[in-house]
N, CA, C and O atoms as a Tripos MOL2 file, in Angstrom:
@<TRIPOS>MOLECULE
protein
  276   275    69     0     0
PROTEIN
NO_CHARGES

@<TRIPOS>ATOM
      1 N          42.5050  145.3300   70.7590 N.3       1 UNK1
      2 CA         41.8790  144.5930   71.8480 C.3       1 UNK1
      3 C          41.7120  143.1350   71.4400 C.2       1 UNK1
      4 O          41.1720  142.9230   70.3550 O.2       1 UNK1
      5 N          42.1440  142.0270   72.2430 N.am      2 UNK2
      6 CA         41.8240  140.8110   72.1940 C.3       2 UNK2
      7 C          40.4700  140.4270   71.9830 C.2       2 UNK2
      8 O          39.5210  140.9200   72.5910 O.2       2 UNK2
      9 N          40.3880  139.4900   71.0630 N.am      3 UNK3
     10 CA         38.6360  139.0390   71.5370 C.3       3 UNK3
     11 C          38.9060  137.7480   72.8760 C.2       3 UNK3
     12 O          39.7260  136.8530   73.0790 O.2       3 UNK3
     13 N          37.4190  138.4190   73.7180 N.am      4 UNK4
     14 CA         37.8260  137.2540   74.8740 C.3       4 UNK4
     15 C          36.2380  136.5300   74.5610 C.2       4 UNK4
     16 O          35.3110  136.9400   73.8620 O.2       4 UNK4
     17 N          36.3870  135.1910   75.4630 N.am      5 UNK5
     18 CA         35.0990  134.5900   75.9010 C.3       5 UNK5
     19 C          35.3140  135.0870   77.4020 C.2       5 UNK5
     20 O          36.3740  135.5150   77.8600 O.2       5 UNK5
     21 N          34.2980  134.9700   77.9690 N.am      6 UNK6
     22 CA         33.5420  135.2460   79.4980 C.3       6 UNK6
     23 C          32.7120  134.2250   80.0950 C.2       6 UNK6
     24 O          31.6080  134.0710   79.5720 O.2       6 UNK6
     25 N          33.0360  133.4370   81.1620 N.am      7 UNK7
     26 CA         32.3050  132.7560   82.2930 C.3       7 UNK7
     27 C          31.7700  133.5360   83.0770 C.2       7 UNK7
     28 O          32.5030  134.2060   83.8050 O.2       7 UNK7
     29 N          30.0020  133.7100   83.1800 N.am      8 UNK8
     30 CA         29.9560  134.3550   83.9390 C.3       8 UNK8
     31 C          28.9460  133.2140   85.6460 C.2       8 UNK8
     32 O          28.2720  132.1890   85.7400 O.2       8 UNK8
     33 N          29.3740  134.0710   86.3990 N.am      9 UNK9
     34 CA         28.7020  132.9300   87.9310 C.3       9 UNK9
     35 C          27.9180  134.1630   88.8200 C.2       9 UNK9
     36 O          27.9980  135.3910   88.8240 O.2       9 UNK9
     37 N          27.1620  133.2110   89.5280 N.am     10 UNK10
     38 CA         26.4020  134.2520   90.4810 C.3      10 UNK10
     39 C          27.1280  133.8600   91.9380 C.2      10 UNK10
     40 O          27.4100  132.7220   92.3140 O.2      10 UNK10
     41 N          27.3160  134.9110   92.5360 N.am     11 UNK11
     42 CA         28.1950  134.3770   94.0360 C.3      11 UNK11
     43 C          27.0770  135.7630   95.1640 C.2      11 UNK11
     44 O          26.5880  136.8340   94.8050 O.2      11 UNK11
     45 N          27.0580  135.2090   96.2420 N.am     12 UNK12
     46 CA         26.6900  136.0710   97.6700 C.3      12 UNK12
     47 C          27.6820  136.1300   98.4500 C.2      12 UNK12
     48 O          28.2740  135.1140   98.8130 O.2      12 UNK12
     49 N          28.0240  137.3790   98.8390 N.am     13 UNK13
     50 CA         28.5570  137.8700   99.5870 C.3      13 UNK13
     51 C          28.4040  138.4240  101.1720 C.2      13 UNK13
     52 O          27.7790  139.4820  101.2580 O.2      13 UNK13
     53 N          28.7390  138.0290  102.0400 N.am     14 UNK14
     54 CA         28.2140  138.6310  103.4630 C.3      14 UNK14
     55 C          29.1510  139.2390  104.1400 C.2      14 UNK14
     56 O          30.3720  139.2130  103.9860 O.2      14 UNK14
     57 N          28.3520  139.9100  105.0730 N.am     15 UNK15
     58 CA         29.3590  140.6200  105.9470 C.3      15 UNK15
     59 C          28.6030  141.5240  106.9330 C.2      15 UNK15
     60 O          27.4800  142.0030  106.7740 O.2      15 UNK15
     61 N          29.5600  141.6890  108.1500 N.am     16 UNK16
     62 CA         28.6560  141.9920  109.3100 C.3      16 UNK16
     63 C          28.6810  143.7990  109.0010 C.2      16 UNK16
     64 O          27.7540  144.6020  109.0990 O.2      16 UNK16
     65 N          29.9610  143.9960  108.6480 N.am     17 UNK17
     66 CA         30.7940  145.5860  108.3990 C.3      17 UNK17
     67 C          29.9750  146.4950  107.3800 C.2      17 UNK17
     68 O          29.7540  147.6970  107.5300 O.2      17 UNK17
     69 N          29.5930  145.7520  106.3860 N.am     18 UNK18
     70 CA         28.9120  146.6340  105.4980 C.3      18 UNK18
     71 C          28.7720  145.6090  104.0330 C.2      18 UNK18
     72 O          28.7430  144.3800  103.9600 O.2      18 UNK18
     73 N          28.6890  146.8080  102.7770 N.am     19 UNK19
     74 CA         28.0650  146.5250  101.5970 C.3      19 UNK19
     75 C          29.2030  145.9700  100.9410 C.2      19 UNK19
     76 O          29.2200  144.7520  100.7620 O.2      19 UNK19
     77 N          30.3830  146.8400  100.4640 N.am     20 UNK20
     78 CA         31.7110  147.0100  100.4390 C.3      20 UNK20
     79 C          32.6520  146.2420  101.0160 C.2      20 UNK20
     80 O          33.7570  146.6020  100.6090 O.2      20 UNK20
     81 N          32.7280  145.2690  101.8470 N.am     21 UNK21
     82 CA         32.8320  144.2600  102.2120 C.3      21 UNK21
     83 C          32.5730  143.1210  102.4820 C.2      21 UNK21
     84 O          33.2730  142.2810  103.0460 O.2      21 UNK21
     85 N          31.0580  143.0170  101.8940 N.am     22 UNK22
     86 CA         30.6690  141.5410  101.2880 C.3      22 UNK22
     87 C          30.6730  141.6830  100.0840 C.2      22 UNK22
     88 O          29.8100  140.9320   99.6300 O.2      22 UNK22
     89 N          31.2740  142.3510   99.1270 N.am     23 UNK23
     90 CA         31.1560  142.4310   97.5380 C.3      23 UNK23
     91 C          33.0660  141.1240   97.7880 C.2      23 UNK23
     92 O          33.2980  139.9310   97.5940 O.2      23 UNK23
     93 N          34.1270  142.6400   98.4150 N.am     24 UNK24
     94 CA         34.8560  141.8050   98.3700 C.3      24 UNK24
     95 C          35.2780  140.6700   99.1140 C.2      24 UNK24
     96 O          36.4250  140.2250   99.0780 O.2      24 UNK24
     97 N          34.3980  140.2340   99.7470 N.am     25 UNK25
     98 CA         34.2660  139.1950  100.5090 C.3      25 UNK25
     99 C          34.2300  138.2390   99.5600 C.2      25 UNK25
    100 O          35.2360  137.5570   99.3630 O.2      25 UNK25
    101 N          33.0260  138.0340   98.8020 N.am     26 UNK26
    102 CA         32.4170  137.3310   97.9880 C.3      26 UNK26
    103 C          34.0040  137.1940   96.5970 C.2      26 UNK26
    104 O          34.5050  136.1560   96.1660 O.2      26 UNK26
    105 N          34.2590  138.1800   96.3640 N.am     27 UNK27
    106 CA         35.5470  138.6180   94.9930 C.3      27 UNK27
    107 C          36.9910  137.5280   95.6400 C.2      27 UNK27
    108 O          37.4520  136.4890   95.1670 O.2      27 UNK27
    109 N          37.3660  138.2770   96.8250 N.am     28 UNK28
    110 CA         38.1200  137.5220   97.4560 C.3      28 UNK28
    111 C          38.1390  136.1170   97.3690 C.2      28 UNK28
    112 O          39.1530  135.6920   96.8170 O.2      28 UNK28
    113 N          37.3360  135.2650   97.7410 N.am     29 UNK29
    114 CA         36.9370  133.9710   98.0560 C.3      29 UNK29
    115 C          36.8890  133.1840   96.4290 C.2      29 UNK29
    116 O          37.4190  132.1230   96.1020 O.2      29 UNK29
    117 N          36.0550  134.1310   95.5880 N.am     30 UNK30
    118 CA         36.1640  133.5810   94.5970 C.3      30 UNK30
    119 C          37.3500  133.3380   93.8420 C.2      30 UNK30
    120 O          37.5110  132.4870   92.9670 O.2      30 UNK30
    121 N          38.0360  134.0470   94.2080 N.am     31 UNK31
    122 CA         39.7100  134.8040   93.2920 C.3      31 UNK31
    123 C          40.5700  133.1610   93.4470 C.2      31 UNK31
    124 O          41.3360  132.7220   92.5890 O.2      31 UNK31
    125 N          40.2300  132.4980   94.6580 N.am     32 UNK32
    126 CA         41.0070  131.2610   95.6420 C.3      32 UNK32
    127 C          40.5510  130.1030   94.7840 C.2      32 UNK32
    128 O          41.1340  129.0340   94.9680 O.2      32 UNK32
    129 N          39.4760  130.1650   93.7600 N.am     33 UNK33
    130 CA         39.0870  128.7030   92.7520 C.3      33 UNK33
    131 C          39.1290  129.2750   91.7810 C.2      33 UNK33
    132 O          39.9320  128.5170   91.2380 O.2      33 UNK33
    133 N          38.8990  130.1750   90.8860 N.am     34 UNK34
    134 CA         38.9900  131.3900   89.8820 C.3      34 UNK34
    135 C          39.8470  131.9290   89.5220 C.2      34 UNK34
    136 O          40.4020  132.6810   90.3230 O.2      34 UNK34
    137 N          40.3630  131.8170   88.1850 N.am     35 UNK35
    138 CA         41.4340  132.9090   87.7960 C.3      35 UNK35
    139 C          40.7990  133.8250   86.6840 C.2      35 UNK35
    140 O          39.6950  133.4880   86.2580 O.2      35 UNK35
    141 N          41.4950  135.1320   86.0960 N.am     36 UNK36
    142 CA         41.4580  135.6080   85.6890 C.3      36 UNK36
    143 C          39.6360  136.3130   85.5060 C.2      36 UNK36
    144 O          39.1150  136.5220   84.4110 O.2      36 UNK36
    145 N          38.6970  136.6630   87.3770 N.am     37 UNK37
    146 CA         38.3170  138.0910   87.5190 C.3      37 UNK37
    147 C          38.3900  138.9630   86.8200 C.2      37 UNK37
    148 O          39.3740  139.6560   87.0790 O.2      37 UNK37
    149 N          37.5830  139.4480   85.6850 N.am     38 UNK38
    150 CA         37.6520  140.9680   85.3100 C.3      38 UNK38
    151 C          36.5620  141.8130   85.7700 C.2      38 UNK38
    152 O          36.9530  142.9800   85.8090 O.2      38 UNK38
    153 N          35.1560  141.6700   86.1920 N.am     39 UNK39
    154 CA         34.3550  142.5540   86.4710 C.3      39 UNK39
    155 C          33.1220  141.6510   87.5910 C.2      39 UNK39
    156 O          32.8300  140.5250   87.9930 O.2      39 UNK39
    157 N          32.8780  142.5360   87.6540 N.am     40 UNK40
    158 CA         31.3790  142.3500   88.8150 C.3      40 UNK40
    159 C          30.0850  143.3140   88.5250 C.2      40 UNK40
    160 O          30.1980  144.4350   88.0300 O.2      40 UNK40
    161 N          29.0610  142.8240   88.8370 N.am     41 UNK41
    162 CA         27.9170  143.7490   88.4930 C.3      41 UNK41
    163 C          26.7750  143.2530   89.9210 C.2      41 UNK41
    164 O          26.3370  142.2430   90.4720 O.2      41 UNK41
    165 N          26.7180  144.5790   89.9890 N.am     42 UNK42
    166 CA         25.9990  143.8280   91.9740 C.3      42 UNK42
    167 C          24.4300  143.6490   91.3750 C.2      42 UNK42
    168 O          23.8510  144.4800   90.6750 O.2      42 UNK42
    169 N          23.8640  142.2900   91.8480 N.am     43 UNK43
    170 CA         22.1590  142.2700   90.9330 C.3      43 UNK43
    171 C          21.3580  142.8010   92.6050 C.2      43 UNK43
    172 O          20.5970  143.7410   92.8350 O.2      43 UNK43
    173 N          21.7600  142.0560   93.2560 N.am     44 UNK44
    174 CA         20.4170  142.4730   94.8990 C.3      44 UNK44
    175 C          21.5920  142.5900   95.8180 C.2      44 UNK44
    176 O          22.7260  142.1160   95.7650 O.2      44 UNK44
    177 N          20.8670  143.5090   96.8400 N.am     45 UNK45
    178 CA         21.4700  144.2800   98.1160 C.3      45 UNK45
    179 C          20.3690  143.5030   99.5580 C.2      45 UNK45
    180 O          19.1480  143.5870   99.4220 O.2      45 UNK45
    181 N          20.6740  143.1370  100.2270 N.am     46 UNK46
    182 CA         19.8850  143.0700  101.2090 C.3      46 UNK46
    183 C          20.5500  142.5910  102.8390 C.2      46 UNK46
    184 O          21.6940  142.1930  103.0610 O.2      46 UNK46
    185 N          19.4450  142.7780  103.8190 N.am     47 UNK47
    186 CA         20.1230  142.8200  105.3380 C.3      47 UNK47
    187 C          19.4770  142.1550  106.2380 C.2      47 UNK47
    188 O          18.2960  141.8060  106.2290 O.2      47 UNK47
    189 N          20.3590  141.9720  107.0960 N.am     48 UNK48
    190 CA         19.7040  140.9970  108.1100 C.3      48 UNK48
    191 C          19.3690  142.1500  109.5700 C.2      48 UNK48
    192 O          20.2740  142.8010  110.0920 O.2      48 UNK48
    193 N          17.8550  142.2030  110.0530 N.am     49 UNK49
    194 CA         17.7810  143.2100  111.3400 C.3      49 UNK49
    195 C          17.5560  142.1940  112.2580 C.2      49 UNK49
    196 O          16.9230  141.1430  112.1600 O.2      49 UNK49
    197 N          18.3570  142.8270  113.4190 N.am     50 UNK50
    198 CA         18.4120  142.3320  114.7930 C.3      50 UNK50
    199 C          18.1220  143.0060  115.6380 C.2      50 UNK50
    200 O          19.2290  143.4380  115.9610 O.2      50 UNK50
    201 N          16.9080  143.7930  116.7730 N.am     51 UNK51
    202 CA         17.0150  144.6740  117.5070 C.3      51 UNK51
    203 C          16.7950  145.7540  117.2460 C.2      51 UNK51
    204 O          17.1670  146.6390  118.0170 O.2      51 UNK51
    205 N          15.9540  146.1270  115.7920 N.am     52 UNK52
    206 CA         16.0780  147.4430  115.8320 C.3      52 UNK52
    207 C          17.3240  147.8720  114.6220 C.2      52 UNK52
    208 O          17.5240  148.8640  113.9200 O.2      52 UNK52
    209 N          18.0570  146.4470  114.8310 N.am     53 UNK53
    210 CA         19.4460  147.3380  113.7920 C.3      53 UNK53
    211 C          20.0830  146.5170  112.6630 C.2      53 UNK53
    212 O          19.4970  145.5300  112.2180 O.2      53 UNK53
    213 N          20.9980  146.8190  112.3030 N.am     54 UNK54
    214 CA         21.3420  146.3750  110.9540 C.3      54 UNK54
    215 C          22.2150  145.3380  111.3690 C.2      54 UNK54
    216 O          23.1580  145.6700  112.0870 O.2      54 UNK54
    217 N          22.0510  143.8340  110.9750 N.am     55 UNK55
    218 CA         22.9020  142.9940  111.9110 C.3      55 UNK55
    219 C          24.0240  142.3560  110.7700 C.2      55 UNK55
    220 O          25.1610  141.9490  111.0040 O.2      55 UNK55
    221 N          23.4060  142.4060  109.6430 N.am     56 UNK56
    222 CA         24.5050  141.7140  108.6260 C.3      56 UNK56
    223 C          24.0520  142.3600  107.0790 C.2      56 UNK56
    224 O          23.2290  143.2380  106.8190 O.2      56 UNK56
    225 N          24.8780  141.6060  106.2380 N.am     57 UNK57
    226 CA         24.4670  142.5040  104.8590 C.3      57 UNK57
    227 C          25.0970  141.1740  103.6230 C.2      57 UNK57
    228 O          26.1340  140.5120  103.5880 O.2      57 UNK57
    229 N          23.9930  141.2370  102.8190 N.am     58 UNK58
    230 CA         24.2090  140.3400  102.0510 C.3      58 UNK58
    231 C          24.5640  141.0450  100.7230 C.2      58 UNK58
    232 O          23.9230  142.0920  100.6410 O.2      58 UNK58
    233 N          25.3750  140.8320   99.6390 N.am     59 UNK59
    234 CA         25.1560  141.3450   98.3680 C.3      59 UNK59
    235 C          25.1250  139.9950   96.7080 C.2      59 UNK59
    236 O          26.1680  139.6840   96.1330 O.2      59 UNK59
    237 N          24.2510  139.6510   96.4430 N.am     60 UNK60
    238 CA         24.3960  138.9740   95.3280 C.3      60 UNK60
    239 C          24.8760  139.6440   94.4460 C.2      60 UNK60
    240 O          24.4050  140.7370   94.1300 O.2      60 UNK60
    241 N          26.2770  138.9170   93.6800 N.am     61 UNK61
    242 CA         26.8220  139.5080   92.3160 C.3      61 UNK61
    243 C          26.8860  138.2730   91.2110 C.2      61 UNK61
    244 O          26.8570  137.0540   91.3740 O.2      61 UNK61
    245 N          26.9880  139.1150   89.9850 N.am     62 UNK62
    246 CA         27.7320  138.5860   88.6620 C.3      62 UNK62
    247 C          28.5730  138.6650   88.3930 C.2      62 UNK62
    248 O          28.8910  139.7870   87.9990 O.2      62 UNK62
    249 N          29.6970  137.5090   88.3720 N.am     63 UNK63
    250 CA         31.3980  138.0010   88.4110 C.3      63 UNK63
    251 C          31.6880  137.0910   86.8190 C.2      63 UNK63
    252 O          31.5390  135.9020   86.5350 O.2      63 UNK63
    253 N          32.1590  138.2880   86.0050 N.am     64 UNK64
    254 CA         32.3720  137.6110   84.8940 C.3      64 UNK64
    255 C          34.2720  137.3900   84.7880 C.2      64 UNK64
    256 O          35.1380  138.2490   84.9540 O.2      64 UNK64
    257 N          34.3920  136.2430   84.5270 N.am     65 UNK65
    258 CA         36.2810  135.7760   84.2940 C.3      65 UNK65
    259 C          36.4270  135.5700   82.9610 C.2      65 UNK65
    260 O          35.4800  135.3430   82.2070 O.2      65 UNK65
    261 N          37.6410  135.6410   82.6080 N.am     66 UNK66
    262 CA         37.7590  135.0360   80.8240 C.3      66 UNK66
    263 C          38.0310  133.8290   81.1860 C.2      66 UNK66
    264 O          38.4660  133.3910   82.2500 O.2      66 UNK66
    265 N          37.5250  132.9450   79.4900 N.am     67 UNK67
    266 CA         37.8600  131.5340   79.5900 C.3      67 UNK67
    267 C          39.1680  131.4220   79.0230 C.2      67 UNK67
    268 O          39.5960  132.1610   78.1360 O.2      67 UNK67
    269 N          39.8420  130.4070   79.5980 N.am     68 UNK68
    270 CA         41.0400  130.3610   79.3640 C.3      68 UNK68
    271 C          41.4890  129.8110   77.5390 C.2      68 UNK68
    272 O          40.3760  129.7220   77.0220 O.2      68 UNK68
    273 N          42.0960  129.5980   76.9090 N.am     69 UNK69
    274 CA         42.4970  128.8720   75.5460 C.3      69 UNK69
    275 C          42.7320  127.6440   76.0120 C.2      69 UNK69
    276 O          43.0810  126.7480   75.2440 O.2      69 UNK69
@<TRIPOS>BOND
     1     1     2 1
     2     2     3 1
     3     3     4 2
     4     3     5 am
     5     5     6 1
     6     6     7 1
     7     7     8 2
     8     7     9 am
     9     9    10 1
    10    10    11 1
    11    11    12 2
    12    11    13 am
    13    13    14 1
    14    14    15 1
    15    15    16 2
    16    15    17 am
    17    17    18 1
    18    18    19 1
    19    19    20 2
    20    19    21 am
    21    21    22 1
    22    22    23 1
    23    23    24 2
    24    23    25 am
    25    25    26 1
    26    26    27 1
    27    27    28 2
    28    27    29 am
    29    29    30 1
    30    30    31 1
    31    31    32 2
    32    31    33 am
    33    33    34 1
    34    34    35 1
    35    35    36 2
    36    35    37 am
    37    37    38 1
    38    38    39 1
    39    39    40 2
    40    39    41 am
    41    41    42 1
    42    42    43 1
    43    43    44 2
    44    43    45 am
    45    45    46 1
    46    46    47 1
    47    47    48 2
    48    47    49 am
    49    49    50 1
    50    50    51 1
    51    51    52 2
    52    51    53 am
    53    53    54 1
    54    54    55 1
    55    55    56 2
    56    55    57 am
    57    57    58 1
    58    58    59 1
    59    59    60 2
    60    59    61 am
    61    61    62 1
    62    62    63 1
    63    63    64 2
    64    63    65 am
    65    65    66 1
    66    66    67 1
    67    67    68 2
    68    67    69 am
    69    69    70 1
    70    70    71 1
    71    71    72 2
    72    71    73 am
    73    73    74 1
    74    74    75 1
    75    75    76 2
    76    75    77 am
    77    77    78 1
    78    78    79 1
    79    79    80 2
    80    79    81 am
    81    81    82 1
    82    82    83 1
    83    83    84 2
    84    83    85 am
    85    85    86 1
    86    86    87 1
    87    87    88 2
    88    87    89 am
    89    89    90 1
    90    90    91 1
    91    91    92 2
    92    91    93 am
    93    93    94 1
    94    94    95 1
    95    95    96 2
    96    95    97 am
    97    97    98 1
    98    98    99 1
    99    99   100 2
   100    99   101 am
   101   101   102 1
   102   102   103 1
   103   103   104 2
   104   103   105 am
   105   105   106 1
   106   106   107 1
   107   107   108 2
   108   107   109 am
   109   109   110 1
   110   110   111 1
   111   111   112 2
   112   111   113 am
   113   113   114 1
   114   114   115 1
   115   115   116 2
   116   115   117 am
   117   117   118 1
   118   118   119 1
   119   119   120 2
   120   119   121 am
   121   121   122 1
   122   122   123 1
   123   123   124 2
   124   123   125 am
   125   125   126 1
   126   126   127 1
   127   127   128 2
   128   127   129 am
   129   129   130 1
   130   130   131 1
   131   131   132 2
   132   131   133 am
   133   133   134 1
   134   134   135 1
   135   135   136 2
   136   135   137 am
   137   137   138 1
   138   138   139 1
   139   139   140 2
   140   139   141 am
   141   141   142 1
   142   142   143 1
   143   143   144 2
   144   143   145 am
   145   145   146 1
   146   146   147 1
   147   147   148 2
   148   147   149 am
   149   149   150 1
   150   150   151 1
   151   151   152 2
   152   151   153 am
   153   153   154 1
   154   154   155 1
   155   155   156 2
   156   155   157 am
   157   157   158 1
   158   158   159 1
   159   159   160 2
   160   159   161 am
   161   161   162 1
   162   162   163 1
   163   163   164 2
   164   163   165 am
   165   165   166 1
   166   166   167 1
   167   167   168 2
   168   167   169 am
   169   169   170 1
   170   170   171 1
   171   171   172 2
   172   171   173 am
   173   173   174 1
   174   174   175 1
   175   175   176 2
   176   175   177 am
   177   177   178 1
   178   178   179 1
   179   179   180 2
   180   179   181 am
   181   181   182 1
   182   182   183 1
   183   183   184 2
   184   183   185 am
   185   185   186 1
   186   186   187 1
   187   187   188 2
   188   187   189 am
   189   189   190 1
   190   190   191 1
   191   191   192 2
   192   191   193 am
   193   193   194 1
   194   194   195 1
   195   195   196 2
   196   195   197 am
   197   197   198 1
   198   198   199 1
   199   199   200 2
   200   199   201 am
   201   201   202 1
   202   202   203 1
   203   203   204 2
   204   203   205 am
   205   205   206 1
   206   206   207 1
   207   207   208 2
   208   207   209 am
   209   209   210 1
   210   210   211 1
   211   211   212 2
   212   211   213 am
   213   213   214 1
   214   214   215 1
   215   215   216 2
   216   215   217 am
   217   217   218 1
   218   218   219 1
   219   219   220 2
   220   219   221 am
   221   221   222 1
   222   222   223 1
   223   223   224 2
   224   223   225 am
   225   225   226 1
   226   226   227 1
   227   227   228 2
   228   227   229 am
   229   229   230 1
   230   230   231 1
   231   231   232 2
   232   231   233 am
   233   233   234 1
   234   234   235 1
   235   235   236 2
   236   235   237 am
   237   237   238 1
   238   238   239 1
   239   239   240 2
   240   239   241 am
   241   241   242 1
   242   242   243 1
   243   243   244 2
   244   243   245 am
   245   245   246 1
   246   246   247 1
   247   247   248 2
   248   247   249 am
   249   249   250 1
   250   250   251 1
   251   251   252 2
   252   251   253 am
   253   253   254 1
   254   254   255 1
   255   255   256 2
   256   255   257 am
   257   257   258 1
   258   258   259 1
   259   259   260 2
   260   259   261 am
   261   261   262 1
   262   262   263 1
   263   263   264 2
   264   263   265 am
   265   265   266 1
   266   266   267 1
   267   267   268 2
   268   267   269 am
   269   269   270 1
   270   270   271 1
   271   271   272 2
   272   271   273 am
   273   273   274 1
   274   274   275 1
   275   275   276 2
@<TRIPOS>SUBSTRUCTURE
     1 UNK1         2 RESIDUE 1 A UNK
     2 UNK2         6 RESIDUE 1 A UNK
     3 UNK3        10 RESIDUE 1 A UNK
     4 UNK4        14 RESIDUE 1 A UNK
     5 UNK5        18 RESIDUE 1 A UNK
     6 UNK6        22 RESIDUE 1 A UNK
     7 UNK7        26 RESIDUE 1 A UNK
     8 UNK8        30 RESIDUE 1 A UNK
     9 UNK9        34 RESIDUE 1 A UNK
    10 UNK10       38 RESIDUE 1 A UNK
    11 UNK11       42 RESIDUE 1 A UNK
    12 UNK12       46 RESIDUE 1 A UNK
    13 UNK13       50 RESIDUE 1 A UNK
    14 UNK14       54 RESIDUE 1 A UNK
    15 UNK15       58 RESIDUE 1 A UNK
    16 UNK16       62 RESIDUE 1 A UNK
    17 UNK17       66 RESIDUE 1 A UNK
    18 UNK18       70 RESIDUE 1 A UNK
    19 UNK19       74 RESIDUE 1 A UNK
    20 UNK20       78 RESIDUE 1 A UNK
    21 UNK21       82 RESIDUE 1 A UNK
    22 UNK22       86 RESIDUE 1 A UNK
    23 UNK23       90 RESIDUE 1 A UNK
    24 UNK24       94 RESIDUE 1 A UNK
    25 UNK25       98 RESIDUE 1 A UNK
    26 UNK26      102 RESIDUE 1 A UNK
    27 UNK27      106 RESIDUE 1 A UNK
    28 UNK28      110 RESIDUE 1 A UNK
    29 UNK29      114 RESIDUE 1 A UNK
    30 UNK30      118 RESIDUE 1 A UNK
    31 UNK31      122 RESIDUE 1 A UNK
    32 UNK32      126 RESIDUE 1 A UNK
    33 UNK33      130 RESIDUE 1 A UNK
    34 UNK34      134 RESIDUE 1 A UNK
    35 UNK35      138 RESIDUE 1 A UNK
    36 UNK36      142 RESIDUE 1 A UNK
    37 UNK37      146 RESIDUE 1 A UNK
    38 UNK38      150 RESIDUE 1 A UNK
    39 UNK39      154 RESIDUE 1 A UNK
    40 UNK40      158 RESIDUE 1 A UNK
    41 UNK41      162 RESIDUE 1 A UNK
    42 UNK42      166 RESIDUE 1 A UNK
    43 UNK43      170 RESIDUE 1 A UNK
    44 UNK44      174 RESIDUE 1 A UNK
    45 UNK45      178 RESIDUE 1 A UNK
    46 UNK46      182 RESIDUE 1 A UNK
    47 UNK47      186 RESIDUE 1 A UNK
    48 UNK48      190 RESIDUE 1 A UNK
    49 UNK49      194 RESIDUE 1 A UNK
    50 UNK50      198 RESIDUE 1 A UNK
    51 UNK51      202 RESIDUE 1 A UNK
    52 UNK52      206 RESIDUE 1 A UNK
    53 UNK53      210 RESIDUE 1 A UNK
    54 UNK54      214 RESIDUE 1 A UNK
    55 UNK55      218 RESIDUE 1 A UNK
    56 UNK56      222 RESIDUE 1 A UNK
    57 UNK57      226 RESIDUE 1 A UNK
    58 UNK58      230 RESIDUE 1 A UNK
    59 UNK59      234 RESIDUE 1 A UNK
    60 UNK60      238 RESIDUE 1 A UNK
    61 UNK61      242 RESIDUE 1 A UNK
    62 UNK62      246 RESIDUE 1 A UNK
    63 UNK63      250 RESIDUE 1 A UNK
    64 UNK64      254 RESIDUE 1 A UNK
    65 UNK65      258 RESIDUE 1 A UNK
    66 UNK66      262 RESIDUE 1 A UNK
    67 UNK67      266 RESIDUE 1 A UNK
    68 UNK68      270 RESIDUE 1 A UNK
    69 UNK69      274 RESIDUE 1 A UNK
């Protein structure tokens, strides 16, 4: 196994659909300024109510990348 270094960032994720789609919402988006993504660790879950119902969904993560050489 290589030894790596790790950048790690905090990113939020949203989404109207669910949990699971503001993770990769958030992964996605990051991937577009970010290279080399290896893991995520979800820290808070939370939602937006509208009416009685579940109107959106937020997820804060820790997305750790290797640093490059």
């Amino acid at each position: 196994m290589d030894d790596n270094v790790y950048k790690i960032v905090e990113l939020t994720g949203s989404s109207k659909s669910g949990i699971e789609d503001a993770i990769q919402t958030a992964i996605t988006r990051a991937g577009k300024t970010l290279r080399n993504i290896r893991w995520f660790e979800v820290l808070e879950t939370r939602g937006h109510v509208e009416n009685g119902k579940v109107a959106h969904y937020q997820v804060s993560l820790k997305v750790g990348f290797t640093v490059e050489d």
